[in-house]
KELUMTOR-358811 format. One record per residue: x, y, z of N, C-alpha, C in turn; residue in one letter. Coordinates in pm, 1 decimal, decimal comma. Each point is the difference from the previous one (the first is absolute). Example, Ala and Ser with C-alpha at 12.3 -4.5 7.8 and 13.67 -1.06 7.14 Angstrom:
2
PT|1319,0|-569,0|780,0|-89,0|119,0|0,0|90,0|120,0|0,0|A
PT|-35,0|105,0|-72,0|82,0|119,0|6,0|-77,0|109,0|73,0|S
# end
This chain:
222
PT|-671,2|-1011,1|-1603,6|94,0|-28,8|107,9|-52,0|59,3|131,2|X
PT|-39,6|-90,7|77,5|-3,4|64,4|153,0|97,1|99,5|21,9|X
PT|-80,7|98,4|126,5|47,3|120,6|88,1|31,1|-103,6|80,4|X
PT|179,0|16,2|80,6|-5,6|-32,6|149,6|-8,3|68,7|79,2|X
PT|-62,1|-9,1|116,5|11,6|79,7|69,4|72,1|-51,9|219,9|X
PT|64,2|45,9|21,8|29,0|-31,0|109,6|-64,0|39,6|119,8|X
PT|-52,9|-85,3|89,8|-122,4|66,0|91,1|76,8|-11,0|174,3|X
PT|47,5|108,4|-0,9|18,1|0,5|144,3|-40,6|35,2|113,4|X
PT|-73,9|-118,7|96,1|-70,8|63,5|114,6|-12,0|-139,2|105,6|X
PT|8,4|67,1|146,2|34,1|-116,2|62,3|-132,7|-88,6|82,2|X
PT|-105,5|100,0|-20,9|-122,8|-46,1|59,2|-68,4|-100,8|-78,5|X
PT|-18,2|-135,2|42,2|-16,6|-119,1|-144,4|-100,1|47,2|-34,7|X
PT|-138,5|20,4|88,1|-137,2|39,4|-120,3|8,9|82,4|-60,8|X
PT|57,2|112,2|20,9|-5,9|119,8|-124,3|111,4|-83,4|-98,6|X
PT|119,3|-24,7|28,7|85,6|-77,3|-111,2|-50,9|-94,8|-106,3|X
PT|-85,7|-132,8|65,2|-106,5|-68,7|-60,5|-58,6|53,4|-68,8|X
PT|-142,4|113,6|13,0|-89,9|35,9|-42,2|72,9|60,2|-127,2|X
PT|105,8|68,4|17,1|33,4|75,9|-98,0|74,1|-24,9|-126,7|X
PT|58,7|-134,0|27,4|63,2|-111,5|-46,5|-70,3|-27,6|-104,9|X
PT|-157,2|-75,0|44,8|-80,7|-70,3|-63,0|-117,3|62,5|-98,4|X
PT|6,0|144,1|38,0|-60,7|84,5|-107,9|70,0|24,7|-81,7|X
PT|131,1|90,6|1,7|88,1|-27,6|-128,7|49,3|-76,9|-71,6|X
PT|-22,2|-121,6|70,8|20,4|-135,6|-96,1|-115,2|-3,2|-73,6|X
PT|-90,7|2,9|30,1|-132,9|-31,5|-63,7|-20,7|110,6|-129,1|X
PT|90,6|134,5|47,5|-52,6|88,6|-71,9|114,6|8,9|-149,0|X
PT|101,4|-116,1|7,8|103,0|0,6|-63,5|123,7|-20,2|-20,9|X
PT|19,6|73,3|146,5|169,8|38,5|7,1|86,8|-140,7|69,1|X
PT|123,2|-11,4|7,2|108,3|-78,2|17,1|18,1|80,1|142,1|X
PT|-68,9|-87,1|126,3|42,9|53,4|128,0|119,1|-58,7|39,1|X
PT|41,3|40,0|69,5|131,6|-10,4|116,8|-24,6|73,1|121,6|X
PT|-11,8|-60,2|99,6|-66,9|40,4|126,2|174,6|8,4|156,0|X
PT|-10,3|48,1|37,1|130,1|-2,3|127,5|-83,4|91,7|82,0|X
PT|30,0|-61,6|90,5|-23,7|-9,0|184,6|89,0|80,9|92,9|X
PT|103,1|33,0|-90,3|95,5|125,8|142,0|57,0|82,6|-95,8|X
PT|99,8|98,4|68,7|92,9|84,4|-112,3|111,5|-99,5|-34,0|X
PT|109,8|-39,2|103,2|102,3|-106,3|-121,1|-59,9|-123,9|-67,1|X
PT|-126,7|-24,0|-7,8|-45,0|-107,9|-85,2|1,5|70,0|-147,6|X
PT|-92,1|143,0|-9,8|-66,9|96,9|-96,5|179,4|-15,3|-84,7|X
PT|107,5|43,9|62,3|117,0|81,8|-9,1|38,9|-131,8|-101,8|X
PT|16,1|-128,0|55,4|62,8|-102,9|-57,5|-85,0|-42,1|-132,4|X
PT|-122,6|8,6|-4,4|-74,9|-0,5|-115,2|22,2|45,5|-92,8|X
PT|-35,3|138,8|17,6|5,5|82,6|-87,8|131,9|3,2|-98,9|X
PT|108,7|-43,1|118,7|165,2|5,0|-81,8|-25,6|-118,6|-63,9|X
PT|-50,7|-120,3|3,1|14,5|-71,5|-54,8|-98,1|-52,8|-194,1|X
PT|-109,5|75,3|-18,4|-104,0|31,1|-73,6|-9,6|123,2|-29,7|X
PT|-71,9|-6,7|-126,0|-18,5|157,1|-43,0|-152,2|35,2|-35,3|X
PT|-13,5|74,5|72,2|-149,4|64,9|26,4|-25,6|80,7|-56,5|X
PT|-182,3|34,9|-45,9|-27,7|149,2|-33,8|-62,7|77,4|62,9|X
PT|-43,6|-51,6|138,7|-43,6|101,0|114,6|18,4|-87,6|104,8|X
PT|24,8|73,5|124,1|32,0|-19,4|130,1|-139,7|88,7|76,3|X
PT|-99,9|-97,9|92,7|-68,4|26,8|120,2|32,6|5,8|124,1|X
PT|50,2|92,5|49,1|117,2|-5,9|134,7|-85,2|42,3|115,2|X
PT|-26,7|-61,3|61,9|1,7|55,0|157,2|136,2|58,8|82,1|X
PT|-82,4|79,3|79,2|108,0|71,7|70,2|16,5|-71,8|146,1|X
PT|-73,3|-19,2|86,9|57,0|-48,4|148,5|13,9|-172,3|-45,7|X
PT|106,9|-37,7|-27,9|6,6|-165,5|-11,3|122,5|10,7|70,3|X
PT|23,5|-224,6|55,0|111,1|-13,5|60,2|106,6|22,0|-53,1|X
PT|158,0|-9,6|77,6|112,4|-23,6|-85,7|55,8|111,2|-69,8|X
PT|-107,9|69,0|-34,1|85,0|112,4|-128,9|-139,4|117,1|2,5|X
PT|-17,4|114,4|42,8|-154,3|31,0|-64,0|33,4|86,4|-133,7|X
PT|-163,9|29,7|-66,9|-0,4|26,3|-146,8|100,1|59,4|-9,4|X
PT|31,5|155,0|48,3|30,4|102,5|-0,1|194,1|-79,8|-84,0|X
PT|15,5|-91,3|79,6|128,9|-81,5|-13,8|1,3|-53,6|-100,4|X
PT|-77,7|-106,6|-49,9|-32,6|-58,8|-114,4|20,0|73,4|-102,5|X
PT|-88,9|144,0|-13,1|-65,4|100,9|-98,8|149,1|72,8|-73,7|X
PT|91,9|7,2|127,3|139,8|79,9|-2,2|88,3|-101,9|-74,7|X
PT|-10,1|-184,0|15,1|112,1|-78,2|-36,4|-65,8|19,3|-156,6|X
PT|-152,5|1,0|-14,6|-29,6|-57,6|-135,8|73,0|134,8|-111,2|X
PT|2,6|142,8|63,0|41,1|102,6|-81,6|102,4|-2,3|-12,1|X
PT|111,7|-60,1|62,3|129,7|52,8|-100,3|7,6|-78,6|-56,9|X
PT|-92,7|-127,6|-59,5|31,4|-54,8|-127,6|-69,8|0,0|-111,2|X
PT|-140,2|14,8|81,2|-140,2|23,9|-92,6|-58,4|89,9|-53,8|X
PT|-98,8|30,9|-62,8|-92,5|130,5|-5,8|-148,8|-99,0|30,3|X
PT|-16,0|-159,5|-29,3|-59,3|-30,3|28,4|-176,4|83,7|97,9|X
PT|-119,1|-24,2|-87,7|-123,7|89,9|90,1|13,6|-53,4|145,0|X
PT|-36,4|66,8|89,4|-8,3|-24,6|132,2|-141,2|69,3|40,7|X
PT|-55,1|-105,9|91,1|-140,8|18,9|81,5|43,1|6,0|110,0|X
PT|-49,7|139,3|55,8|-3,6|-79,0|116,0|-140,3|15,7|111,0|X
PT|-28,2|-104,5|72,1|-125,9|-58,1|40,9|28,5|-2,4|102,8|X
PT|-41,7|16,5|148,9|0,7|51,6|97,7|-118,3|64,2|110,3|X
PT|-6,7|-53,1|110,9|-92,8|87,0|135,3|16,0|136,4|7,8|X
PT|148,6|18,1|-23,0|92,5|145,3|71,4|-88,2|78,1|-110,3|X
PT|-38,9|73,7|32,6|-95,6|140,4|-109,5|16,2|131,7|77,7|X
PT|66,0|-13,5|85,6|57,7|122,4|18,2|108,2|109,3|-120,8|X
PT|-27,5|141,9|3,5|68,4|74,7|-132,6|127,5|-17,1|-26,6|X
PT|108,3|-1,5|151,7|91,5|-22,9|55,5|72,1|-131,6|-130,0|X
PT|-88,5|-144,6|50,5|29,3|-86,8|-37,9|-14,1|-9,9|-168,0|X
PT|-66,7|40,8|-46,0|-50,6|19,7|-175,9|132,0|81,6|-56,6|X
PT|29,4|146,8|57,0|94,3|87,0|-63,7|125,8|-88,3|2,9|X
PT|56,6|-57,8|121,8|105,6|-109,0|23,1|-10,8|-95,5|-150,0|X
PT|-101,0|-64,9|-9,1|24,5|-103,7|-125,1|-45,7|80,9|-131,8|X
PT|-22,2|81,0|-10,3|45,2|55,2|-132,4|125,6|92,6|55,6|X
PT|75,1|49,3|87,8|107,4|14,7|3,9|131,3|-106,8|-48,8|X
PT|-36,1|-140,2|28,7|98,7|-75,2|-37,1|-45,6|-79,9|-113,0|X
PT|-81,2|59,4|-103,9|-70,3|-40,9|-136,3|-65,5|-69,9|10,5|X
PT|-94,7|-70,7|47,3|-144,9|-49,0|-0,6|-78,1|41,5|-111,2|X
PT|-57,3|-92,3|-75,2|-102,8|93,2|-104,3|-121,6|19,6|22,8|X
PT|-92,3|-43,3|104,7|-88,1|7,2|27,0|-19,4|-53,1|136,8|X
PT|-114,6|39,5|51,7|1,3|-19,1|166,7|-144,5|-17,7|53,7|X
PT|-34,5|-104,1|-2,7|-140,5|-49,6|80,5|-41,5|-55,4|167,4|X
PT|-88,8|75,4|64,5|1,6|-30,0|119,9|-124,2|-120,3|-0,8|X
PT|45,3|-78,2|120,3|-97,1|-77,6|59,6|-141,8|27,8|75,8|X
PT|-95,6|-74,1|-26,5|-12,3|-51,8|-62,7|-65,6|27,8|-188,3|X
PT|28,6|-106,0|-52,5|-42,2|23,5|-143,6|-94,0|-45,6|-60,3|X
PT|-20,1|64,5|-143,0|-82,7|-91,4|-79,1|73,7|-113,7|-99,2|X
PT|26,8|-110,6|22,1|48,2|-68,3|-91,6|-23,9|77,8|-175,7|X
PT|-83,8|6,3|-47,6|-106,8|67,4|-140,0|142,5|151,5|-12,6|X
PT|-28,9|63,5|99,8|88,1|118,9|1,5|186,3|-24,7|-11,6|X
PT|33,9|-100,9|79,2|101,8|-45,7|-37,6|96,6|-61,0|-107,5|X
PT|-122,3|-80,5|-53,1|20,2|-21,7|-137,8|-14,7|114,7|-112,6|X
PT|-42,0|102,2|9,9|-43,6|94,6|-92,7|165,9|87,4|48,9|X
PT|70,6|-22,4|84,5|107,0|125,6|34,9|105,0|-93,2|-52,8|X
PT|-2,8|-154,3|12,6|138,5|-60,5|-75,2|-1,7|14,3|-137,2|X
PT|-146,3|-20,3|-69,3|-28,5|29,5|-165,2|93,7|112,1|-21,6|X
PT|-61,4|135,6|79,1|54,1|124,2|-8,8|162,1|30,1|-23,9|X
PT|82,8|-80,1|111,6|135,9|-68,5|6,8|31,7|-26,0|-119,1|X
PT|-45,4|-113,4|-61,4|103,5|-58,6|-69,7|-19,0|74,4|-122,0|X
PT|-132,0|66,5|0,0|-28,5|111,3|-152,4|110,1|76,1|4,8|X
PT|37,3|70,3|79,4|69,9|105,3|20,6|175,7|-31,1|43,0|X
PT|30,9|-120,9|-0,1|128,8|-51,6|52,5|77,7|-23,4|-140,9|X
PT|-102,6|-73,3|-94,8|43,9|-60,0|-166,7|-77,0|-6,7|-58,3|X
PT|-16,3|58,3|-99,6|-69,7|-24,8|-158,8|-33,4|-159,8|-13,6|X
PT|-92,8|9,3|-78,5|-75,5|-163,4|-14,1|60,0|-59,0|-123,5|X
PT|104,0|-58,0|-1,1|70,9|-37,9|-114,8|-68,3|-92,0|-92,5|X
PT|-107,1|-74,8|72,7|-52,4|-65,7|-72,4|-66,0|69,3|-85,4|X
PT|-28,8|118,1|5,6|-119,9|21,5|-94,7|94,0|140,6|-130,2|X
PT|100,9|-12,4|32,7|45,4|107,7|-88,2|154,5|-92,9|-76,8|X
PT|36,3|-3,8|-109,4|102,6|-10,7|-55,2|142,4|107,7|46,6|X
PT|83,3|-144,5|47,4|152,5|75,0|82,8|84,8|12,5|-121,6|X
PT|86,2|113,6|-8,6|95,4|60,7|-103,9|112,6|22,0|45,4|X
PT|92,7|-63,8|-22,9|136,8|40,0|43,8|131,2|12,3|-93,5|X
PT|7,8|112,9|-107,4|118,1|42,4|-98,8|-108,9|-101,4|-113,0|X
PT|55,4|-71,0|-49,9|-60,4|-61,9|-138,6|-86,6|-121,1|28,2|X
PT|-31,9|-32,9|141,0|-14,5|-102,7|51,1|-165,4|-1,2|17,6|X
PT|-66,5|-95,8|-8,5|-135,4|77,0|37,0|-89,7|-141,2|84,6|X
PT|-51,6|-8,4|127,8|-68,8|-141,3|61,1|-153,3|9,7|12,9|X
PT|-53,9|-89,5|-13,5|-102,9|0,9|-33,4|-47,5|-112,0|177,1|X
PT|-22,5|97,4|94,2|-14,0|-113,9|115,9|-97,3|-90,9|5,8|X
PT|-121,3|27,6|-65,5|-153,2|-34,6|7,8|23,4|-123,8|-80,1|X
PT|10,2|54,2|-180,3|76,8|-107,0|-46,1|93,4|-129,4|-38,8|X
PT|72,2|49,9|160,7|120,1|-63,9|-82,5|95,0|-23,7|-107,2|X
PT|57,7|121,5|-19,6|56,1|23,8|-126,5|87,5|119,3|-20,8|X
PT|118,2|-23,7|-74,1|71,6|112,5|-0,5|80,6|5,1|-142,3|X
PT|9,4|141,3|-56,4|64,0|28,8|-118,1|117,7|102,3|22,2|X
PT|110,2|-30,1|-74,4|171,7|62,1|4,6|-7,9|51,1|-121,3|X
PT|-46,3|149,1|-66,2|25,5|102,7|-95,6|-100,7|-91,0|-134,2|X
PT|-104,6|-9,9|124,9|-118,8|-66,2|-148,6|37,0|-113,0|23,0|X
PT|27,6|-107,7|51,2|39,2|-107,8|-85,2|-24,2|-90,2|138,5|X
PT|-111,3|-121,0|7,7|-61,6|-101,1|67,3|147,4|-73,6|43,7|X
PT|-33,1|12,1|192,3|138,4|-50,6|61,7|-88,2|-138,4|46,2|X
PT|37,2|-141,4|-1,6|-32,7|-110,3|95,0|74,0|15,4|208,8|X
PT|-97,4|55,7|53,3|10,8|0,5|153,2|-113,7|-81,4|-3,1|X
PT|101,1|-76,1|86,9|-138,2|-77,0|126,3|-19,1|86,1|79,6|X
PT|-180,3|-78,3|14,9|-70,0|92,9|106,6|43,1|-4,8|86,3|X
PT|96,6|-59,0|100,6|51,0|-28,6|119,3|94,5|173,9|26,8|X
PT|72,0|-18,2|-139,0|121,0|158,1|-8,9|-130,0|101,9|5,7|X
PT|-92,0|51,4|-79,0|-110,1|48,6|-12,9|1,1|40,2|163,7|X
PT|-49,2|-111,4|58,3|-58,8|-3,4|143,9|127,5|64,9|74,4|X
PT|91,2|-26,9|-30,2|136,0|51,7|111,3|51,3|138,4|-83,0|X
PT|22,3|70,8|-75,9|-19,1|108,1|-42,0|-83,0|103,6|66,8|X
PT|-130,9|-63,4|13,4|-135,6|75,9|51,3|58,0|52,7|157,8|X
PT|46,6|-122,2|28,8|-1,2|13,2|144,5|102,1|113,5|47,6|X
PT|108,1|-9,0|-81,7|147,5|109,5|-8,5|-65,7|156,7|-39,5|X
PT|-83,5|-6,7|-88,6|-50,6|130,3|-41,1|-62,8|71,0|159,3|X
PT|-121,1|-102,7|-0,9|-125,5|-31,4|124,6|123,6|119,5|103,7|X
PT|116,8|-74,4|30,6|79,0|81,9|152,8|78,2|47,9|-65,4|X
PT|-17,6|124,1|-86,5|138,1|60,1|-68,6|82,9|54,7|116,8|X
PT|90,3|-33,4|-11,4|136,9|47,9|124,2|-2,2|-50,2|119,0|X
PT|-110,9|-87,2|22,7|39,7|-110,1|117,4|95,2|-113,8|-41,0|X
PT|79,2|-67,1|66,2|89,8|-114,0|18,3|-73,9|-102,9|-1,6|X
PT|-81,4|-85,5|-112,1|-7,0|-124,6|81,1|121,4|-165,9|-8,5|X
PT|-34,3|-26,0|69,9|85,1|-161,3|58,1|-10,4|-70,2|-155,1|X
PT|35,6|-147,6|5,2|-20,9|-86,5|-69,8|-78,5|-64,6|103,5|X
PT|-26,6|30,7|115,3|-91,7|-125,0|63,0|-131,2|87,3|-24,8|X
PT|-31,1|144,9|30,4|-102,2|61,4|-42,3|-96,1|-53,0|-96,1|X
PT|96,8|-0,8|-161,9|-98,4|10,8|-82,9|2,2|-154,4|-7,3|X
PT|83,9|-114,4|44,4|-70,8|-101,9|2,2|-134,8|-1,7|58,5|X
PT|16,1|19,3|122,9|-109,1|8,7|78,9|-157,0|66,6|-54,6|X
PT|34,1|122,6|-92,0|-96,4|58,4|-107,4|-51,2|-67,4|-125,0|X
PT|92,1|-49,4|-19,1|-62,9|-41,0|-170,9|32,1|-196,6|-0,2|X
PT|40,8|-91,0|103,7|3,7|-140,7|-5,9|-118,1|2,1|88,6|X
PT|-97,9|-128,1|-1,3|-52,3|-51,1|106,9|38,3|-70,4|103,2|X
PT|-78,1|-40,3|92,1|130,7|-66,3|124,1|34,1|-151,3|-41,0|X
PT|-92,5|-30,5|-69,7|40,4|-175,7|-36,7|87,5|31,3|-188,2|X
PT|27,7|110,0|-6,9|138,9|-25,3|-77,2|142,9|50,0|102,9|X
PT|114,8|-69,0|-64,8|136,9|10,6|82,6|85,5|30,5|-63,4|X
PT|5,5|110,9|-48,2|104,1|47,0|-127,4|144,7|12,1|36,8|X
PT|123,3|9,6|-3,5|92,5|66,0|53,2|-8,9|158,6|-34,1|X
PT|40,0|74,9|133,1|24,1|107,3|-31,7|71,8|78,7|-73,5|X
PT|95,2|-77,4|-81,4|77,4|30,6|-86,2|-56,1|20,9|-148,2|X
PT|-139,8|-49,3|14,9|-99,9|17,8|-134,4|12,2|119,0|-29,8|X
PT|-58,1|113,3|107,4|1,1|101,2|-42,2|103,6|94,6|-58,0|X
PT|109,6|-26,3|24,5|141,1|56,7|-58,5|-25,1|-74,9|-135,1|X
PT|-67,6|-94,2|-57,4|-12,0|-29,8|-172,3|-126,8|65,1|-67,4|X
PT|-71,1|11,2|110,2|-129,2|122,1|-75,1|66,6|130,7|-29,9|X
PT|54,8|66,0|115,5|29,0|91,9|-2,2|127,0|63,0|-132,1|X
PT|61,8|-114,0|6,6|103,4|31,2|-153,0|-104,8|-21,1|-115,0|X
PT|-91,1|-122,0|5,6|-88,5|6,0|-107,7|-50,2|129,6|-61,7|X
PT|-82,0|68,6|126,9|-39,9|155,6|-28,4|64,1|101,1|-71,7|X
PT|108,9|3,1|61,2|96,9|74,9|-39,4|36,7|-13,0|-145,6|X
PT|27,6|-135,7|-24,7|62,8|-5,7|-161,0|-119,3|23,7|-62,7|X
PT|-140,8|-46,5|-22,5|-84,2|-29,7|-64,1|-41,0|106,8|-6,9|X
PT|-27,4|102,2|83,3|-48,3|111,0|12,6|64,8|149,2|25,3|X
PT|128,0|-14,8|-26,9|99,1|101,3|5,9|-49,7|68,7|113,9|X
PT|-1,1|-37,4|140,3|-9,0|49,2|94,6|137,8|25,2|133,4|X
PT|33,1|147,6|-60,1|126,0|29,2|106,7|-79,3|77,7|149,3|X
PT|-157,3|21,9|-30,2|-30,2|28,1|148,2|-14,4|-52,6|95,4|X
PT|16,9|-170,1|-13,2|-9,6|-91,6|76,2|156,6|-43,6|90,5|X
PT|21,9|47,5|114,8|88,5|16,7|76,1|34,4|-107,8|134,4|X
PT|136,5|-50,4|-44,7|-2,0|-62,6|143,3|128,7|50,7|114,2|X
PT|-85,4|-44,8|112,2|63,9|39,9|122,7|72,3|-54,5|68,7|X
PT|117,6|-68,7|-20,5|92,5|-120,7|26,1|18,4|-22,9|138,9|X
PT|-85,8|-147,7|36,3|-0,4|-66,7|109,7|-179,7|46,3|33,0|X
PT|-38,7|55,1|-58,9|-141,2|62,3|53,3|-102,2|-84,8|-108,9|X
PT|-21,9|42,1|-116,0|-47,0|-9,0|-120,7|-55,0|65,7|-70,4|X
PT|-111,5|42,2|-59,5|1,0|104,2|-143,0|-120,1|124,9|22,6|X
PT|40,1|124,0|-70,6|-85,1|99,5|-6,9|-39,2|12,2|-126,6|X
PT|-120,1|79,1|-24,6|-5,4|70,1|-113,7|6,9|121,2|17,1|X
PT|65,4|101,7|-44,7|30,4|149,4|-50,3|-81,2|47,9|-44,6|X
PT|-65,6|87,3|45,6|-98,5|138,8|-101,7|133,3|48,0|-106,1|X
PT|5,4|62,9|-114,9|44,4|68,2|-64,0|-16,3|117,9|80,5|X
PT|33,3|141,7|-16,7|20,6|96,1|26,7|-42,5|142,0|-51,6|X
# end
């Protein structure tokens, strides 16, 4: 499953350039041009790192960085001229996870989002998820309830992942459409309210939580 990542910066060649290497290098870009473009995005999709510039129109990072935290923990970059100390202590004052000045090495950039997302979530793909008697097999595709072979489609598989992927973020029903349909399928959004009970029964899952009028979390245990 692709990393998305949201790329915010208002200068088109650095936006471009930077665009077109992380595409190349993998990831699911999303690119915005000011702060209320970044702001409306972001609410609308669910990301696993954010590249923020700080002096943009409309809204700057510093604004953006502040709307994305009281809902997110989402990684945050931020990429930037300003390299003054002043300006660095400021964005890890308002949680930034990392902070790169202009200009860069593309090579180096990519080596600090790797770093990100190592350190943001565990690689589910490569380890077997356990939850009470429940056990998923993400790589696989496959899941067993107290020993005993459950039939999930890979689709639930795939939307599970994604709930684990943001434990205690909110996402939409337009989100994980947007995550796990392609654009030339047209599902109703109401699909996901039948996965989501699917999960639940099939897999005795009470950590899977919804947020009425919002749509669903998953819960860490405690």
């Amino acid at each position: 499953m692709k990393k998305k990542i949201l790329l915010v910066e208002d200068e088109e060649t650095t936006r471009e350039g930077i665009d077109e290497f992380l595409t190349v290098k993998g990831y699911d870009v999303i690119a915005a041009q000011d702060g209320e473009e970044a702001i409306k995005v972001f609410e609308s999709m669910g990301f696993d790192l954010v590249i923020l510039d700080i002096m943009l129109p409309k809204a700057d990072g510093f604004t953006v960085l502040q709307t994305i935290r009281e809902s997110s923990q989402t990684s945050v970059l931020m990429l930037t001229a300003m390299d003054d100390e002043y300006t660095q202590i400021m964005s890890f004052e308002e949680q930034a996870d990392d902070y790169m000045s202009k200009p860069f090495s593309l090579a180096v950039l990519e080596k600090r989002i790797e770093a990100l997302l190592r350190r943001s979530k565990p690689d589910y793909n490569k380890e077997l998820w356990i939850y009470e008697d429940t056990k998923v097999d993400f790589s696989g595709f496959s899941a067993t309830y107290k020993g005993s072979e459950i039939d999930v489609k890979p689709k639930e598989i795939k939307l599970l992942y994604l709930l684990v992927e943001h434990a205690g973020q909110v996402l939409s029903r337009e989100q994980i459409l947007d995550r796990l349909w392609d654009h030339d399928e047209t599902p109703l959004d109401r699909v996901i309210d039948v996965y989501i009970k699917n999960l639940r029964k099939k897999l005795h899952l009470d950590c899977i939580k919804t947020v009425k009028g919002v749509g669903y979390k998953y819960e860490e245990s405690i």
